[in-house]
C-alpha positions, 0 to 999 in steps of 0.5 A, spaced: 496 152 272 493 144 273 496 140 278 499 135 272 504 141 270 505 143 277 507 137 278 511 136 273 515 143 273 516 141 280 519 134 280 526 132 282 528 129 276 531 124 278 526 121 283 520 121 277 518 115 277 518 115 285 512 120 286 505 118 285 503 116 277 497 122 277 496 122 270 496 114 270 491 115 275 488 121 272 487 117 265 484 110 269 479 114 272 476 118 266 476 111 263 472 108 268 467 114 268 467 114 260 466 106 259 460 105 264 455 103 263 449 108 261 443 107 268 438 109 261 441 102 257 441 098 264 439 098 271 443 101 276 445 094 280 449 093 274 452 100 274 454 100 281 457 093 281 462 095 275 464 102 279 465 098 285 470 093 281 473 099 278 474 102 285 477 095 288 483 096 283 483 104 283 484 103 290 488 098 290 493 101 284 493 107 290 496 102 295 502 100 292 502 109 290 503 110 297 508 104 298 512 106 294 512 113 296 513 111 304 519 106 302 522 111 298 521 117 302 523 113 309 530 110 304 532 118 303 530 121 309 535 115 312 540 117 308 539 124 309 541 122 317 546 118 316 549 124 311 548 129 317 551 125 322 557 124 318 558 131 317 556 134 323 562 128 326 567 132 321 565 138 323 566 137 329 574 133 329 575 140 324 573 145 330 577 140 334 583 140 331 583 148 330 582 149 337 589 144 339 592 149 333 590 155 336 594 153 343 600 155 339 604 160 343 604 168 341 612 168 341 611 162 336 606 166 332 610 173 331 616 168 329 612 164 324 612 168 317 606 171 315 604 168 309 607 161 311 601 155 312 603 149 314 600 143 312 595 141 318 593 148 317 591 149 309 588 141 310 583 145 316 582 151 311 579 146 306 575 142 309 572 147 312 570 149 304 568 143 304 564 142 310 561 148 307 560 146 301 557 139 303 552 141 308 549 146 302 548 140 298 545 135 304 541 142 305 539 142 298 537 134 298 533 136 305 529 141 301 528 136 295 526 131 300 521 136 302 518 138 296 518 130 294 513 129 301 509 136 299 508 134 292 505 126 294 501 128 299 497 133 294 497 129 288 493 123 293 488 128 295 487 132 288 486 124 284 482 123 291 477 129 290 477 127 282 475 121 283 469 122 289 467 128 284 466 123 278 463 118 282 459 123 286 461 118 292 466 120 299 470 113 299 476 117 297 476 122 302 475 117 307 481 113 303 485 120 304 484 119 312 484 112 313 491 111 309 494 118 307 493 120 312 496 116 317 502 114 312 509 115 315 512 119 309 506 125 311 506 124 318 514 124 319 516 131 322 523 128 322 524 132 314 523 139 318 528 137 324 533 135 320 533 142 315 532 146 322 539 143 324 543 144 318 541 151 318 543 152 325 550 148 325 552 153 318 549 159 323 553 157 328 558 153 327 560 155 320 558 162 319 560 164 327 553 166 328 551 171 322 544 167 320 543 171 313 549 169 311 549 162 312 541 163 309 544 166 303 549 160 302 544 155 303 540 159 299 535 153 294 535 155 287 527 154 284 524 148 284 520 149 278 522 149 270 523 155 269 529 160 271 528 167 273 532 171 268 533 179 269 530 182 264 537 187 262 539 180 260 534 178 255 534 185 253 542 184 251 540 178 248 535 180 243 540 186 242 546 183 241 544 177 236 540 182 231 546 186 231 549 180 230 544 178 224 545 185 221 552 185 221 553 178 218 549 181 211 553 187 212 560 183 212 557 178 206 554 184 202 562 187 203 565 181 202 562 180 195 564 187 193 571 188 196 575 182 196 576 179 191 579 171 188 584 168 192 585 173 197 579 171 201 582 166 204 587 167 209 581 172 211 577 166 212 582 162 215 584 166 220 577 168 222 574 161 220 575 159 228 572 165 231 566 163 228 566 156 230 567 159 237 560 162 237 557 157 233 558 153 240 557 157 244 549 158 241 548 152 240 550 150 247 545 155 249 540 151 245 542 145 249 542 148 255 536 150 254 533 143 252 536 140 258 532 144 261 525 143 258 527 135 258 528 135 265 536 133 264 539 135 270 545 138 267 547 142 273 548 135 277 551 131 271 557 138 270 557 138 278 555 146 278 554 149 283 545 149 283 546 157 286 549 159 281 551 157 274 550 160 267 543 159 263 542 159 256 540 166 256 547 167 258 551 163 254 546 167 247 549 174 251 556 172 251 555 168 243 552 175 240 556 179 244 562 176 241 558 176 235 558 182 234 566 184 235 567 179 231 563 181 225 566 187 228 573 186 226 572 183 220 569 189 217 574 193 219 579 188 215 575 189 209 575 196 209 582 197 212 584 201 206 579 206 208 580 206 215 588 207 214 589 202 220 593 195 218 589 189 217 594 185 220 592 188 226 585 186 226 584 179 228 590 181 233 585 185 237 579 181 236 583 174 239 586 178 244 579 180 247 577 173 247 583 171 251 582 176 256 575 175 256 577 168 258 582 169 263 581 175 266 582 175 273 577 180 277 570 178 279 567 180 273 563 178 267 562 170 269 568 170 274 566 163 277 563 160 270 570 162 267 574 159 272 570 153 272 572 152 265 579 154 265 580 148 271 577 144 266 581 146 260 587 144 266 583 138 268 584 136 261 590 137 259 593 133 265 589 128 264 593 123 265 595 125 272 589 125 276 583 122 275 577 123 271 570 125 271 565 126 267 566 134 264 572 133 264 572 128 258 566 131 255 570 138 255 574 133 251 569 131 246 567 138 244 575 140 243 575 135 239 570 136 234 573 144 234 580 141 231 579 146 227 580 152 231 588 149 233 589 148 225 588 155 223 591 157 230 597 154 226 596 157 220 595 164 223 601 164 227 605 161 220 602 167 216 604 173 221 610 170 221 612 169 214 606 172 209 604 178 212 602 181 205 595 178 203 595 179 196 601 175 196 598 167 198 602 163 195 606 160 200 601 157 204 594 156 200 599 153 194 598 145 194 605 143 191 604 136 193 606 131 187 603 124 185 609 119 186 606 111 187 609 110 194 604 116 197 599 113 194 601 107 197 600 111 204 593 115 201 589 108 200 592 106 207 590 112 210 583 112 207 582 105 209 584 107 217 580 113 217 574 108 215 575 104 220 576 109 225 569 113 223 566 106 224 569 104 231 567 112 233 560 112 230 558 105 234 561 108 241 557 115 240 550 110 238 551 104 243 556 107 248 555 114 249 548 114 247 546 108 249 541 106 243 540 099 240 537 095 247 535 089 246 531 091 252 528 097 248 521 094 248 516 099 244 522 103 242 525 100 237 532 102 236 532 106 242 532 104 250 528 102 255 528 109 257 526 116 253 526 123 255 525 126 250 516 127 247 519 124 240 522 119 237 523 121 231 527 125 234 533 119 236 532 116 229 533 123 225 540 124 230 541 116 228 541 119 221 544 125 222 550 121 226 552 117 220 552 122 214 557 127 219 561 121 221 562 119 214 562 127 210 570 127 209 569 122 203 566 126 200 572 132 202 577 127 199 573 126 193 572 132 191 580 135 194 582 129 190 579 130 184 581 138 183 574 140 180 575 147 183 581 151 184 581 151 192 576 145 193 579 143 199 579 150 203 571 150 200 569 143 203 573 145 210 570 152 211 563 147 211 565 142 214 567 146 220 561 149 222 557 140 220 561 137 225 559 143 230 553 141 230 554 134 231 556 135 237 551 139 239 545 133 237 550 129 241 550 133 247 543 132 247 543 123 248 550 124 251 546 127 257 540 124 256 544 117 258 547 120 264 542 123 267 538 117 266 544 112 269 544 118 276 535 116 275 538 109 276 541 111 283 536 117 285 542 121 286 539 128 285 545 132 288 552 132 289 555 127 294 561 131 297 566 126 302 570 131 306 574 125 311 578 120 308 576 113 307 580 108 312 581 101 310 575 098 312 572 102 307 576 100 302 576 093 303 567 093 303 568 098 297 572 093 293 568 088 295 561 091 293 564 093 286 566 085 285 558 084 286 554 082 280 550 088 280 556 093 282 556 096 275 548 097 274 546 102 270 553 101 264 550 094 264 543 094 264 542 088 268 535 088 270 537 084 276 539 089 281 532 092 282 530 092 289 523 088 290 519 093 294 519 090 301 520 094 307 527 091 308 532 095 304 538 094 308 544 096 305 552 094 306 554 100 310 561 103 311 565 102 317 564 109 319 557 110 318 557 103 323 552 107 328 547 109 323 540 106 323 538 102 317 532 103 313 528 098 315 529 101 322 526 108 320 520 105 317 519 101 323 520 107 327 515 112 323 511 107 322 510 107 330 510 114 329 504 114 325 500 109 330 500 114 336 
């Protein structure tokens, strides 16, 4: 593998435009060698007049490089500390607090009920879940940080090498060693202290002396691009979904044969909303995946856990799986007559499965994924109660564009109660509506909000959620100032796309209005299901996107998990510099906020972190480091 792909599967994407620019430097010097003067057309002074100018702004483009790269790695590695510092007080106060607490006497024990915790003893017992969860991160950015210093410092001597090789001169390699060489982010040790610390405090401290242990909790997920998948699960994948596919023709072949007029419908409502459901969750997959190759960080946006969470290859296993009991299900209805089983009792049992499936309590088939999404689906539901984060309203969004999973879970629950006959529909497909003047007052009414409504939720999805139409956008017209992904014919489809599907239920109302067809409105509403399915996931790309580029503006590239309370002098300074004019930058796109690159990078800093160096100090100190 070249460097360029090694480097660019390896990055932290958060930090992308702070590791050295190798291709732009890579570029520049095949554009020297190419426009150079040829020694045949002219004398050699001149040749070595114009690589010397070449070399003096390649040189100098590699100094601000490594600028850069120093004044970044010196700010994390400061941050990194200070982080420590902050946890290893918490842990200690923790242990403190338990030491008091087991002072209690034995008689008090015995008489102390055995399932009974007071309220300082579930606080002690989950902040030491937080403290563990909190240094697993801290060692996680530690890695990262490491991978950062590794990564730079190869990219310098490989374009070096190159250029000393296109040139045939050793001014890089001697640059290599007079610069690189001695810079603080390559001579600083302090990085490998700080990882042998954590793990040392979680061994000792968190894990009572059982290092492999504490290693498998610290454990850190591949660095590259691609994430190893056991090979039973692309096996399964591959068979579910052609199980999947052949089953789909075998329900529409029997489905044309067997069924007949408008007894289908109840069966298309009823398992109209299975289907919905693992459209999503393939598409999800897709999505998943594409964040993946994008370099979305996806598992930071969600807040997963990095060690372990469901990849896309996952998310198609589960979708054919459930694929395939629905296809399942539904040919057993259709052939109930043969099969002398109820037809009622079909969609029952599938449904049931799903359920459990979801709540299934055993530490079995994805037990943390599942229990991750029902407290969110918890989360959701009580939203007004506590406060939000960024999965909770886009579970939100996706429940939203699956409305109709609830509106035929009615239908279902209003048809097994009243018409389980399924030759005899009436009741419940038969529109017994009459045109009277006053609903027809409401209908034009209703029309005219609902297009206000669809204008107001586009312009959110293209200007708020995706962040399009900058004025800042420079050469990407339309778009933002920054892209992810290769294409932009990409974003201009999604545009396209966003309109059309916000604006189809025009022509369900005209169409259903009109009554061109008998059961007109069934028809639009089984196709419009599975479209507006599909603008969500176009739209989960661009949402993201814009997430992940507004955690670029920060660098935050993991979780930062805050186990101790913050007290009021931390309130009051936080308040203090979300008033400031650049508090809110990403949302707001305020160019101003950037930071000059000076070695200077003092920061406001929390009472509690009142004895903890600033930046400009650490430099200082690797930069004396450095010199001796």
């Amino acid at each position: 593998m070249k460097f360029a792909e090694h480097l660019a599967a390896h990055i932290t994407p958060e930090w992308r435009k702070q590791y050295i620019q190798y291709e732009a430097l890579k570029e520049m010097l095949y554009a020297a060698v190419d426009q150079a003067p040829s020694i045949e057309d002219t004398d050699e002074d001149t040749v070595k007049r114009c690589f010397a100018t070449f070399e003096e702004k390649f040189f100098q483009t590699c100094e601000k490089e490594l600028a850069k790269i120093n004044i970044f790695y010196s700010e994390k590695l400061a941050e990194a500390q200070r982080r420590f510092t902050t946890l290893r007080t918490e842990l200690q106060s923790t242990l403190d607090a338990q030491k008091e607490a087991s002072g209690v006497s034995t008689l008090q024990r015995r008489r102390k009920p055995v399932f009974h915790l007071s309220h300082e003893e579930r606080v002690q017992h989950r902040n030491i879940k937080d403290l563990k969860l909190a240094f697993s991160e801290l060692y996680l950015s530690l890695i990262l940080l490491q991978n950062y210093q590794n990564l730079n410092f190869t990219g310098f001597r490989k374009i070096l090498k190159k250029h000393d090789k296109n040139l045939e001169t050793a001014r890089g390699a001697e640059w290599r060693v007079a610069e690189v060489e001695v810079a603080p982010f390559y001579t600083c040790k302090k990085i490998n202290q700080l990882i042998s610390e954590t793990e040392e405090v979680v061994t000792n401290e968190l894990e009572d002396g059982d290092r492999q242990k504490a290693m498998k909790r610290l454990r850190v997920p591949p660095l590259g691009a691609a994430q190893p998948v056991p090979a039973w699960t692309t096996f399964r994948v591959g068979l579910f979904c052609g199980l999947f596919i052949a089953l789909n023709v075998t329900v529409i072949l029997s489905g044309v044969a067997f069924i007949e007029g408008p007894n289908v419908w109840p069966l298309v409502r009823i398992y109209r909303g299975g289907f919905l459901l693992i459209e999503f969750l393939f598409l999800l997959g897709i999505n998943t995946y594409g964040w993946r190759q994008a370099g979305v960080n996806h598992v930071l946006i969600f807040e997963l856990n990095p060690r372990s969470n469901l990849s896309h290859q996952h998310l198609f296993e589960i979708a054919g799986f459930l694929g395939v009991l629905w296809c399942l299900s539904l040919l057993a209805c259709i052939y109930g007559k043969f099969t002398y089983i109820p037809m009622q009792v079909n969609p029952l049992i599938l449904y049931g499965f799903m359920l459990l499936f979801l709540i299934n309590p055993t530490k079995t088939l994805y037990y943390k994924s599942r229990f991750w999404l029902l407290k969110l689906l918890f989360r959701v539901f009580t939203a007004p109660f506590h406060k939000v984060g960024f999965a909770d309203f886009w579970l939100a969004d996706q429940l939203n564009s699956l409305v109709v999973i609830l509106m035929d879970l009615e239908y279902m629950i209003c048809f097994y109660s009243f018409e389980v006959q399924w030759e005899d529909n009436a009741g419940l497909l038969a529109n017994t509506a009459k045109n009277h003047s006053d609903t027809q007052v409401f209908f034009y009414l209703w029309i005219i909000f609902y297009f206000i409504s669809s204008c107001y939720t586009l312009i959110w999805d293209l200007k708020m959620d995706w962040g399009l139409f900058d004025k800042n956008a420079g050469e990407n017209t339309f778009l933002r100032e920054g892209i992810v992904y290769p294409q932009k014919a990409y974003y201009y489809c999604a545009i396209v796309e966003d309109v059309i599907l916000r604006f189809a239920w025009t022509i369900q109302i005209s169409l259903t209005s009109m009554q061109i067809f008998p059961y007109a409105g069934d028809i639009i509403s089984t196709v419009f299901a599975p479209l507006e399915v599909f603008r969500r996931f176009v739209w989960n790309f661009f949402r993201l996107e814009n997430e992940h580029l507004n955690n670029c503006g920060e660098f935050r590239a993991v979780r930062d998990i805050s186990v101790a309370p913050l007290n009021a002098d931390d309130l009051t300074l936080l308040d203090q510099m979300m008033d400031q004019e650049d508090g809110v930058r990403n949302r707001r796109k305020n160019k101003q906020w950037k930071r000059s690159q000076s070695v200077s990078l003092r920061r406001p800093r929390l009472a509690s972190q009142s004895k903890a160096c600033d930046t400009k100090v650490l430099i200082e100190d690797l930069a004396s480091e450095a010199n001796t």
